[in-house]
N, C-alpha and C positions, 0 to 999 in steps of 0.2 A: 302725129303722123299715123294712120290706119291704113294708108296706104303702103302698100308690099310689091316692090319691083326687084327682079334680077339683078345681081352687083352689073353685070356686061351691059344693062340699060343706066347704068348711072353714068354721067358727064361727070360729076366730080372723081371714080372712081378711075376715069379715063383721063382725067386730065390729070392726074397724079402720078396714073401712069408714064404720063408724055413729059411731064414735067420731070420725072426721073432719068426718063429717056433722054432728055434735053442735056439735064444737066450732067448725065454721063458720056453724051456724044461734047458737049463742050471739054470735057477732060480730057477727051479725045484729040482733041483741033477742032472738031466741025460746031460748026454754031447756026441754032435756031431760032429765029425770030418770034418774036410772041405774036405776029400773027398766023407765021406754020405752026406753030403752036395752036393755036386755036382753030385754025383750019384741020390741023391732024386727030385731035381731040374731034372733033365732029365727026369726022369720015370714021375714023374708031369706032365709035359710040353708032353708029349706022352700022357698019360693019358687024360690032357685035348683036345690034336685035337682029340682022339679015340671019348669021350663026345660032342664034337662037331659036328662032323662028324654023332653021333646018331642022334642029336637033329637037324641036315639040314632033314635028311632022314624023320623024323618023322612027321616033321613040312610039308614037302613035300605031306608026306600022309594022314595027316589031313586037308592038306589046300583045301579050297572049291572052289575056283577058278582054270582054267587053266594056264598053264605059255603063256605067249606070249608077 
């Protein structure tokens, strides 16, 4: 792997998430099917490049130096 992506663009970092989510909201009463499960893990994982994607931009326009 040479490839280098942000943890917020991983699917499996998001579905681990969800999966923990899952299985604490079942401890709760509520229960999630494995395919909100995998519907929720997608819209995550979108969600976090859309937040990423803010926070290159923003970073860009606060940063005090030039790029070069």
């Amino acid at each position: 792997m040479d490839d280098v992506k942000a943890w917020y663009r991983s699917k499996t970092i998001w579905g681990a998430i969800v999966a923990l989510g899952a299985s604490l909201a079942g401890l709760a009463g509520l229960a999630i099917d494995p395919a909100g499960q995998e519907t929720l893990v997608s819209a995550l994982a979108d969600i976090g490049v859309a937040l990423g994607a803010i926070l290159a931009v923003v970073g860009r326009i606060r940063a005090q130096k030039a790029i070069g």
